[in-house]
N, C-alpha and C positions, 0 to 999 in steps of 0.2 A: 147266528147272524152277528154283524159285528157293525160299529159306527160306518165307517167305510159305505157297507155294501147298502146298509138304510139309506142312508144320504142319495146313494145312487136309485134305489130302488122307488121313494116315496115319488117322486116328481111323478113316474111313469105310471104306477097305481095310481095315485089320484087321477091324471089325465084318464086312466080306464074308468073311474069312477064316476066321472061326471065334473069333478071337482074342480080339473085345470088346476091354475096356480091360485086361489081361492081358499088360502090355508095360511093356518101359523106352524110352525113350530115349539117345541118345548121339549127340555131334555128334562125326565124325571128319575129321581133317584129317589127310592126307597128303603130304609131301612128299617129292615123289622125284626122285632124281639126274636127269643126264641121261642117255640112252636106257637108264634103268632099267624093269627088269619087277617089279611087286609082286605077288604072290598072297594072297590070301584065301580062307581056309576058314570061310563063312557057311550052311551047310546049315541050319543051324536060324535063320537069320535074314535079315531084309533091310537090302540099302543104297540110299536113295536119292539119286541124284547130281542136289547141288544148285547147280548153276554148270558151265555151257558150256565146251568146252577144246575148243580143236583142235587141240592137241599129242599129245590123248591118244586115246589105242583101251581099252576097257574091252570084257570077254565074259564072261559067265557062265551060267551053266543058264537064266537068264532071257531072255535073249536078245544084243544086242552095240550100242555105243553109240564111235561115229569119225563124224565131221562132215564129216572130211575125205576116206571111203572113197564114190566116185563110182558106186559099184554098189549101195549100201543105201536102202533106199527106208522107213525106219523108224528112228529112234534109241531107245532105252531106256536109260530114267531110272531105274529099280527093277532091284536085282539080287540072285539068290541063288546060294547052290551054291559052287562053286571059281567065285572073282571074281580073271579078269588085267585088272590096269591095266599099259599099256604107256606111256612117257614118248615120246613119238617125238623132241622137244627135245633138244637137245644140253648144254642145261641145264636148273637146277633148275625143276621146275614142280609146282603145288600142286594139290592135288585132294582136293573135302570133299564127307562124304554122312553124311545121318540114318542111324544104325544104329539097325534095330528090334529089338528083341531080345524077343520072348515068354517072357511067365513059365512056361507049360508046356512 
């Protein structure tokens, strides 16, 4: 997924979710060590991950998103819940996602 296509995509999600226009945005950029794990606590919100990595393993109540795991037959771009991002790099690598955040 790419900025572009999020931009077009969230209005329409949210409207399926219940949400409407009842939303903030936020562009997050992460940068994390190498073979660093970050966690996020997004239960009341989603991330959509806007740029390909294939250093990184990301899992969350949504579902799990690694390019480079040979048994996954699906990646996911949207994520909510406890979100791990895993660095698999031994250096620094960057990882950015629309944070939606509903107003109720």
């Amino acid at each position: 997924m790419n900025i572009a296509l999020a931009i077009e995509y969230i209005p329409r999600r949210m409207k399926d979710l219940g949400v409407g226009d009842n939303y903030y945005l936020r562009f997050r950029h992460f940068v994390l060590e190498g073979n660093q794990t970050l966690e996020l606590d997004a239960h009341n919100q989603f991330f959509l991950l806007i740029d390909d990595n294939s250093d990184l393993s990301i899992s969350s109540d949504f579902g799990f998103y690694d390019i480079t795991y040979p048994n996954s037959n699906e990646q996911t771009y949207e994520h909510q819940g406890l979100i791990t991002i895993t660095n698999y790099s031994s250096t620094l690598n960057h990882v950015r996602f629309i944070q939606i955040i509903p107003k109720n």
